[in-house]
N, C-alpha and C positions, 0 to 999 in steps of 0.2 A: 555332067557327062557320065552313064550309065557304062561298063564296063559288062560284057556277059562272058563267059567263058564254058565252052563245050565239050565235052570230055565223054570219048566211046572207048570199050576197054574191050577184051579177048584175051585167055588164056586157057590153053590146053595142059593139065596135067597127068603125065604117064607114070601112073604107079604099077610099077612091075613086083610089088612083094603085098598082100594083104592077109595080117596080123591073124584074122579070125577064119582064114581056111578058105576064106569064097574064091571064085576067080580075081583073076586081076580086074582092076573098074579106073581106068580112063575119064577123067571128067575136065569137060567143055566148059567154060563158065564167062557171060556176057555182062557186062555192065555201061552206064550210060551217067551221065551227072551233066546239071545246069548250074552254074555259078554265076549270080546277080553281085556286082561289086558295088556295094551300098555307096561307098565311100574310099578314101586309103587304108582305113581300119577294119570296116566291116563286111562280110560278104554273107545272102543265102545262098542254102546250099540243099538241092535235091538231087537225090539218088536213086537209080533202080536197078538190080544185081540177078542176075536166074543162072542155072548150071543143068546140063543136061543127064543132073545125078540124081534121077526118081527117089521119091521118098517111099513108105511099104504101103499107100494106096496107088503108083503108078505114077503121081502127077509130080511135073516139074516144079521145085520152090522158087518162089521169088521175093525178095526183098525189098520193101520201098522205105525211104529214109529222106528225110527233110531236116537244117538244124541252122548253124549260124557258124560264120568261120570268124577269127579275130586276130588279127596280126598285132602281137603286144609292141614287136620292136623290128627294125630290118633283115631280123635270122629269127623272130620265133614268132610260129603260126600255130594258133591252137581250135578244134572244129569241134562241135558239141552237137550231134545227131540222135534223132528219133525218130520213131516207126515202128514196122509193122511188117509181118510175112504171110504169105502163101502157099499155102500144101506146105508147112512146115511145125513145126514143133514148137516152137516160139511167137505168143502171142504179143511181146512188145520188146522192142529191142532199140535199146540206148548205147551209145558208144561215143567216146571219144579220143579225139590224136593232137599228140601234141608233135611238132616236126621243128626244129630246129636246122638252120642251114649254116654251114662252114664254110 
């Protein structure tokens, strides 16, 4: 029995002071994730992130990330992701979380 888990995200944040003189920059930012639950242990994990905080050709960045989740024990979950961005600066991007619950 396959287990999928759906995950849409939004967050507006309002910066009213910026460091290097420009105006203030407000930034909108969407995300999405598919969670395949292999098993009790394993899960895939794909992700897609964009914000509507132009980069200096104009165009929106997007982030896509694919990786593997693993639950070592009932409190700790650790995710191991890679990928790749758009209209961005960064041509390969690896991350991981480790989340422990109380």
């Amino acid at each position: 029995m396959d287990m999928f888990h759906y995950i849409l995200d939004a967050r507006y944040t309002f910066n009213d002071k910026v460091s290097n003189g420009e105006e203030d920059k407000n930034v909108a930012t969407f995300a999405g994730a598919f969670i395949w639950d292999l098993n009790d242990q394993f899960s895939l994990i794909t992700e897609a992130k964009g914000s509507n905080d132009k980069n200096v050709d104009g165009d929106y960045p997007m982030v896509f990330q694919g990786g593997i989740g693993f639950q070592a024990t009932e409190n700790l979950y650790i995710n191991l992701l890679g990928g790749s961005a758009k209209n961005s600066d960064e041509d390969v991007i690896v991350s991981g979380k480790i989340a422990y619950s109380f």
